[in-house]
Every structure is written in structure tokens, then in C-alpha cells.
C-alpha positions as CSV (number, residue, x, y, z in Angstrom):
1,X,86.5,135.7,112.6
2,X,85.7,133.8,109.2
3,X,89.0,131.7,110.1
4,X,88.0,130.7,113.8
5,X,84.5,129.8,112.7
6,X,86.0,127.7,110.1
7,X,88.4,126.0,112.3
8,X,85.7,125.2,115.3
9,X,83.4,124.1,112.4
10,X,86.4,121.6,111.2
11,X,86.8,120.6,114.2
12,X,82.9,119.3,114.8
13,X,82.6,117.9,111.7
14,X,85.9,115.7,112.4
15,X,83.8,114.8,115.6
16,X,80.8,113.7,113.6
17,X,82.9,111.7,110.9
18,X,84.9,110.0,113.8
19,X,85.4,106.0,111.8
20,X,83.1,103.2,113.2
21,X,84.3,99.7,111.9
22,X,82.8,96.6,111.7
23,X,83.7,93.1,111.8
24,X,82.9,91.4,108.6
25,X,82.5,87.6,110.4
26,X,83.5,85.7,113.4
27,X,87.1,85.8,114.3
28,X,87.4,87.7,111.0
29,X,90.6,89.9,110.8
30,X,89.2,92.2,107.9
31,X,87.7,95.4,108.5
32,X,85.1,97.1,106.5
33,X,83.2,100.7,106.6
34,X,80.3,99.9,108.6
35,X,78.5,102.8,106.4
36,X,78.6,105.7,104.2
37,X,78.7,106.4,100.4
38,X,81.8,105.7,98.7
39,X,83.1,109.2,96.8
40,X,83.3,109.0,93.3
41,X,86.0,111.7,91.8
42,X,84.5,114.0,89.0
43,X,87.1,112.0,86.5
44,X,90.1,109.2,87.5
45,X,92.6,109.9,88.7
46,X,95.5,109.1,86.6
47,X,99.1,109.2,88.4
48,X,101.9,108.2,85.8
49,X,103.9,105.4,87.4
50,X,107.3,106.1,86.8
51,X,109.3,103.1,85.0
52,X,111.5,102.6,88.4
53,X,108.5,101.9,90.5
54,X,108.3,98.3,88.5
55,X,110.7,96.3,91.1
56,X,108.8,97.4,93.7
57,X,105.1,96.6,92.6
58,X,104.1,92.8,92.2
59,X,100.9,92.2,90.1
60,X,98.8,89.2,91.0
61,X,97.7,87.4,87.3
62,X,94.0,88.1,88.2
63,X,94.4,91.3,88.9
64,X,96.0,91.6,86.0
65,X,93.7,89.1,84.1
66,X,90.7,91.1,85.0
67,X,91.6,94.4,83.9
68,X,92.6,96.4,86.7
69,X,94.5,99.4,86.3
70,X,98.1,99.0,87.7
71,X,98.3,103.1,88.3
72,X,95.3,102.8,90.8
73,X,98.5,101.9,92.8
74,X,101.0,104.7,92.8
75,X,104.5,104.5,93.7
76,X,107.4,106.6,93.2
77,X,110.7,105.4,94.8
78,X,113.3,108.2,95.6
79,X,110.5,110.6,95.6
80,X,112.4,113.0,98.3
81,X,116.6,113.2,98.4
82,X,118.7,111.7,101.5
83,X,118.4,115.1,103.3
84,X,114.9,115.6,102.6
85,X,114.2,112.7,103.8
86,X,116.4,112.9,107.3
87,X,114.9,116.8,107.7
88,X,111.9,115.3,107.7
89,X,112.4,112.6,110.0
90,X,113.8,114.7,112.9
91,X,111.2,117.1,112.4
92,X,108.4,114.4,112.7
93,X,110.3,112.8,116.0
94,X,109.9,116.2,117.3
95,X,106.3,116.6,116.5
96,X,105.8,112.6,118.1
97,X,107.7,113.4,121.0
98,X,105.2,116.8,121.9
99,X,101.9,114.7,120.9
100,X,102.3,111.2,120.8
101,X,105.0,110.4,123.5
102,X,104.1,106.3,124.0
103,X,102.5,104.0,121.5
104,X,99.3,102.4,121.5
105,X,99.1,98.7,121.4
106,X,95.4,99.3,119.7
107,X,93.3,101.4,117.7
108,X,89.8,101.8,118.4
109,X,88.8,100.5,115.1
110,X,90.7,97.6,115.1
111,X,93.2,98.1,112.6
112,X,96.8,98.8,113.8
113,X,98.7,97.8,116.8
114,X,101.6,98.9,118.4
115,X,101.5,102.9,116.6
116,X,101.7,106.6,117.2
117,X,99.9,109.5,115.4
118,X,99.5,113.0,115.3
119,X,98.8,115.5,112.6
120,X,100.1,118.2,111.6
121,X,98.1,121.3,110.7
122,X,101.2,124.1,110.4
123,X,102.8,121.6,106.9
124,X,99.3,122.5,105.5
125,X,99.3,125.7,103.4
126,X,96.1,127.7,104.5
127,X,95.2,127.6,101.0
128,X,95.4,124.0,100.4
129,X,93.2,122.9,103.3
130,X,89.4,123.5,104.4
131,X,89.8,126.9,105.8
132,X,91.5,128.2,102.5
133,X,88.4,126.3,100.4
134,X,86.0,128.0,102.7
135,X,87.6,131.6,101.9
136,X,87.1,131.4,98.5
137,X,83.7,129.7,98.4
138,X,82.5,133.1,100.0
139,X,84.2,135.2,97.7
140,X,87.0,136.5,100.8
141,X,90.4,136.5,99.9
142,X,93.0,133.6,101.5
143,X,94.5,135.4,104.1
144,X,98.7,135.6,102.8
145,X,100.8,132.8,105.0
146,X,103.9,133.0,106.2
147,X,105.3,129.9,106.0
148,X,104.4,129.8,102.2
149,X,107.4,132.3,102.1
150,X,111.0,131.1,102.3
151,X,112.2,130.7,105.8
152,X,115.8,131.9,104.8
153,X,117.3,135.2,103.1
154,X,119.5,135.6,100.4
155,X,121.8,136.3,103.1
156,X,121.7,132.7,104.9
157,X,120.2,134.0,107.8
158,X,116.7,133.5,108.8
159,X,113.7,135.6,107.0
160,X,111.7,135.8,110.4
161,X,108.3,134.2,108.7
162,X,108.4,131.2,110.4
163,X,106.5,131.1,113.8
164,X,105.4,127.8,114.2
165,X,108.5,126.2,113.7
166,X,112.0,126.4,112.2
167,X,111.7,124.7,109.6
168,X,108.2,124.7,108.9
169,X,108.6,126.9,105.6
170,X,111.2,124.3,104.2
171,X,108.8,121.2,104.4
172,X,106.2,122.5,103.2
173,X,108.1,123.1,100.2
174,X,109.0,119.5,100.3
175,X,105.5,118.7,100.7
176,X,104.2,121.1,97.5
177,X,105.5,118.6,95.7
178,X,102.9,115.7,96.5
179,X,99.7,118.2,96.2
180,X,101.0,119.3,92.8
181,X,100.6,115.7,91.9
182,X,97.0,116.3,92.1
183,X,94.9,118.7,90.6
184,X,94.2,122.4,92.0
185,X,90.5,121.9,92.7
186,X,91.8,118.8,95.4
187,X,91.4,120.2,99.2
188,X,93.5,118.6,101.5
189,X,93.2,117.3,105.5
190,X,96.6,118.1,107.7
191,X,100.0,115.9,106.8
192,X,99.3,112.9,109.6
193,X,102.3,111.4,110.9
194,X,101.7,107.4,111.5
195,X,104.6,106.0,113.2
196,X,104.8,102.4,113.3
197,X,106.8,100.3,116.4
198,X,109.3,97.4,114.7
199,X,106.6,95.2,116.1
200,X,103.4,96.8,114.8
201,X,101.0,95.7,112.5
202,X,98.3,97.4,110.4
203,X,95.4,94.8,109.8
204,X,93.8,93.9,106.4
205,X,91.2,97.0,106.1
206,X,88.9,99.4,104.2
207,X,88.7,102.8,104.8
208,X,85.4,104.5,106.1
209,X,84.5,106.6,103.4
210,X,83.1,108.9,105.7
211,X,86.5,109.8,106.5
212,X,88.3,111.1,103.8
213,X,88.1,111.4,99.4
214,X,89.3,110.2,97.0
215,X,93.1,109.6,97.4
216,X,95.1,108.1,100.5
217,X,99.1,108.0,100.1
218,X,102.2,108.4,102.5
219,X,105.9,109.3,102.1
220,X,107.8,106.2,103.8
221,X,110.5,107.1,106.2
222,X,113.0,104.8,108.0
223,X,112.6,100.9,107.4
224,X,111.2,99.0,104.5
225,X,108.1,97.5,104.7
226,X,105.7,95.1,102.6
227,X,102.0,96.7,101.7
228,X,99.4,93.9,100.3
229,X,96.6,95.5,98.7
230,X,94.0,92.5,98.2
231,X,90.0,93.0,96.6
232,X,87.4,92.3,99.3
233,X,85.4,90.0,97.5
234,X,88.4,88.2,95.9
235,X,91.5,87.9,98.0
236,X,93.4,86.1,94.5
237,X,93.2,90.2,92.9
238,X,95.9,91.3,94.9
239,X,98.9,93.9,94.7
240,X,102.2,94.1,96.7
241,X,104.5,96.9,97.0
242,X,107.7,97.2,98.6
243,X,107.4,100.3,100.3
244,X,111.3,101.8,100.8
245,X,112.2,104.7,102.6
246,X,112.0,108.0,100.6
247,X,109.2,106.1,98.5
248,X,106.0,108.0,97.6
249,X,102.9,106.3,96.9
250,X,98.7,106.9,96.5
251,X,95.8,104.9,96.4
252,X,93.2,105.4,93.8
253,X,90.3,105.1,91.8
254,X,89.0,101.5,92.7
255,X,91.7,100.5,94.6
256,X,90.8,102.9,97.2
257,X,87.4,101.3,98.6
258,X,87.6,97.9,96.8
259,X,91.0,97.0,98.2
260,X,92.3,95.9,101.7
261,X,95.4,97.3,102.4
262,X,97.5,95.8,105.5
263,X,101.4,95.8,106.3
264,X,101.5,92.2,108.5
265,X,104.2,90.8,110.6
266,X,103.8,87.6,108.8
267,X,107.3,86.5,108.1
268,X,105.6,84.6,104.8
269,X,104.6,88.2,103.7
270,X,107.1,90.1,104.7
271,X,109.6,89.7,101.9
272,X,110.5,90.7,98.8
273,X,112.2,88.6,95.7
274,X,112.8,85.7,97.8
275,X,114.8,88.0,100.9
276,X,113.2,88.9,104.0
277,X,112.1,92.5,104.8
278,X,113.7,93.0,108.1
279,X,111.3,94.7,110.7
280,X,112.3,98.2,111.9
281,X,110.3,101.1,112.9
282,X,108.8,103.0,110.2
283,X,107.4,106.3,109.5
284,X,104.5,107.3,107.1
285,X,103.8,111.2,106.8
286,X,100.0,110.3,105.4
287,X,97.9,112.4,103.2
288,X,94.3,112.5,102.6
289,X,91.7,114.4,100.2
290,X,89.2,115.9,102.1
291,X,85.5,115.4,101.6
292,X,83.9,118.3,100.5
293,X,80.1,118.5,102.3
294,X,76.5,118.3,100.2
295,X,75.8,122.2,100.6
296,X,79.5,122.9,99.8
297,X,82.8,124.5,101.7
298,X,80.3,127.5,102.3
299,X,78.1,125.8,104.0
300,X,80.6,124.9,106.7
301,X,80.7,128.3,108.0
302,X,76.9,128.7,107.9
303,X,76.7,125.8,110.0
304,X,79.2,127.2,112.4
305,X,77.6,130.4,113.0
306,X,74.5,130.5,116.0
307,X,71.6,131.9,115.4
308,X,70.3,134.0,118.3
């Protein structure tokens, strides 16, 4: 029962910390939190950008100039192989086609036009997520998973773990990879799987802090795309990065609340060493930190239970 309570208890708390956005001025294009407190992690986060992330990261000189810290912007191009990368397309075309047939031409927010979304909760690990956090903040086991086991014998054929789907098991191995990234004490949200039309846009934006923690990132899948990270109160501090597919890459530290980030269809900012970016449908498989509450994970399932 500790596991449904947990999960119907997620479930209202992602109710109550639905995003409200505001407009920050008349005809204004840039969207800010319209409230909460912006979460500070116990120490920064430091992600070591590997040397062949530098032709795809462009460095305004104030940002530089001011003392930024280039690493707040993570990228990590080649991150997953060729097949990794397909295995994970096909499987996120499935999951589209089940929950997020059509796109939407808007977001109630304001921030992205011409999308699809879902998540997905079975790429989690159960002891990654809330439910897992909530387990342990009680002192109860994490119940075993078995998609955490290999979906395939030393035989070739299948192992019979995976229920949920066929290859479940195998990209969450993929997956691993990112949260190792981070450290062990980091509690994840589901993978969400943002699909973006040829035509689509994300608007310049800040994340509610309501939302989410610390980190925000994505693996990039199919087409290339331009991502312009620009400070609120100083559009000249600026980053871009050429996001390619089978890229990997994180916000952090202060780029994650003091930074628009927007991928346009301005042709002026859609391309890359003088060459346009060509538009073409592109997948992010998006990953978030989640938020843990004042009273702690435990205090989740207190919450959930009545009182008669």
C-alpha cells in the first residue's frame, strides 16, 4: 500500500505545482515564474565539459567578461551510439503515438508551439524516483524492479522481466548513464519526451521553480537545432549551443533560473558558423531533479494518508 499512497500523493502534488507563467510586459515574448523560491543545491553542481563539446558552445564576451561559469552549460556531443540513439527513437514514436497522437499548436503557458509530450514513468528506476525516496525515508526497503534486470539471457532469448515493454530494461540502461552524471542523493521526475514539429518553436523562458530542482537537460534526437541561453536582466550575457542529435546536455547552477532558454525559428538564429541549421522535427527525451518537499519525502505519504 506504501507504493499506491505514494503514487496518488505524486500525483496531487504534480496537481498543486501545475506552472502559472506571466507575461513580463506588453507584447513581451519572455516568460518568467510568476512565483516560488528558486532552489539552491546543497553545493554546485560541477559537470566536466568534455573538450569536444567546444564547437558546439558559443560564449558571448560578457558572459565571459563577467565571470560566468561556462560548465553551468553542459554538453556532451555523441553522448549515446548510432543504435542507441535509433532504439530510442522508435521507442519514443511508440510512446507518442499511444499518448500524444496530434500536436498542439500551444502550451498553456505560453512557451512552445507546434509540440507533443508525454512522460514516461516505466524508464524510471523505482529507486531513482519519488516512490523509491519515499521507501527509504521510512526506513522500508525499495521493492526489487524488474526492469533494473537485463531483459535478455545469456542465451539471446528473452529473460521474461520486462512487463511494461520490450525493451524497457535496455533504455533504462542507456538512461543510467545520465543519472550517474549526478550524485546519488539526486531524486528524479519520469524521462519526458518533448517532440518538437519542423515548424515549432520554444519561446525565450524561465522555468517555474515550483516545478522542478536543480538541473534540467535532454538527450537530442533526430534534427539539429540552435538553443540561446540569454540572462534576464541582460540579454548581451548570452550562450548558444548547437544542439546535434545524440548530444547530451544540462542546465545548472545559475544558468538554470537566471537564463532564458528558447530554440526560435528565426532564420538569423538558426545557424551555426555562418551555415543555416536546417529545420526538421526533433526529439528531446527531458530530464528533471525533483523537488524534495519542506517536511521531507516522508512527509509525502503522511499527507496521503486520511485521517478518519
Amino acid at each position: 500500500m506504501l507504493k499506491l499512497r505514494t503514487l496518488n500523493c505524486s500525483a496531487r502534488r504534480a496537481h498543486v505545482l501545475r506552472r502559472w507563467f506571466s507575461e513580463t510586459g506588453s507584447g513581451s515574448r519572455l516568460t518568467r515564474p510568476a512565483s516560488g523560491t528558486i532552489p539552491q543545491p546543497p553545493e554546485p553542481i560541477n559537470l566536466a565539459l568534455p573538450s569536444s563539446a567546444e564547437p558546439f558552445i558559443k560564449y558571448s564576451d560578457a558572459f565571459v567578461d563577467r565571470g560566468y561559469t561556462k560548465s553551468d552549460i553542459f554538453l556532451h556531443p555523441d553522448f549515446i551510439s548510432d543504435d542507441e540513439h535509433d532504439l530510442l527513437v522508435r521507442s519514443c514514436n511508440k510512446k507518442l503515438k499511444r499518448l500524444a497522437n496530434t500536436y498542439e499548436m500551444g502550451h498553456f503557458d505560453k512557451r512552445i508551439n507546434n509540440y507533443r509530450e508525454c512522460s514516461v514513468s516505466a524508464w524510471l528506476p523505482h529507486k531513482r524516483g519519488v516512490a523509491g525516496r519515499v521507501s527509504q525515508a521510512m526506513d522500508r526497503g525499495v521493492d526489487p524492479d524488474p526492469v533494473d534486470l537485463p531483459d535478455r539471457a545469456s542465451n539471446g532469448k528473452s529473460a521474461g522481466w520486462t512487463t511494461v515493454g520490450k525493451y524497457d530494461g535496455q533504455i533504462r540502461h542507456i538512461l543510467d548513464r545520465v543519472w550517474d552524471l549526478f550524485p546519488a542523493s539526486f531524486t528524479w521526475l519520469p524521462p519526458h519526451i518533448l517532440d518538437l514539429h519542423e515548424d515549432g518553436e520554444i519561446l525565450p523562458h524561465v522555468d517555474n521553480p515550483e516545478y522542478s530542482g536543480f538541473v534540467v537537460g535532454g538527450l537530442c534526437l533526430l534534427g539539429p537545432a540552435v538553443s540561446t541561453f540569454k540572462h534576464v536582466d541582460d540579454p548581451s550575457v548570452r550562450v548558444d549551443v548547437l544542439l546535434s542529435p545524440k548530444s547530451l546536455y544540462f542546465m545548472t547552477n545559475r544558468i538554470r533560473y537566471q537564463f532564458t532558454h528558447e530554440i526560435t525559428v528565426d532564420p538569423s538564429q538558426r545557424a551555426w558558423m555562418g551555415q543555416p541549421v536546417a529545420r526538421a522535427r526533433r526529439i528531446s527525451l527531458m530530464f528533471r531533479d525533483a523537488k524534495e518537499p519542506e517536511g521531507g519525502w516522508s512527509s509525502l505519504v503522511s499527507a496521503a494518508i486520511p485521517s478518519f
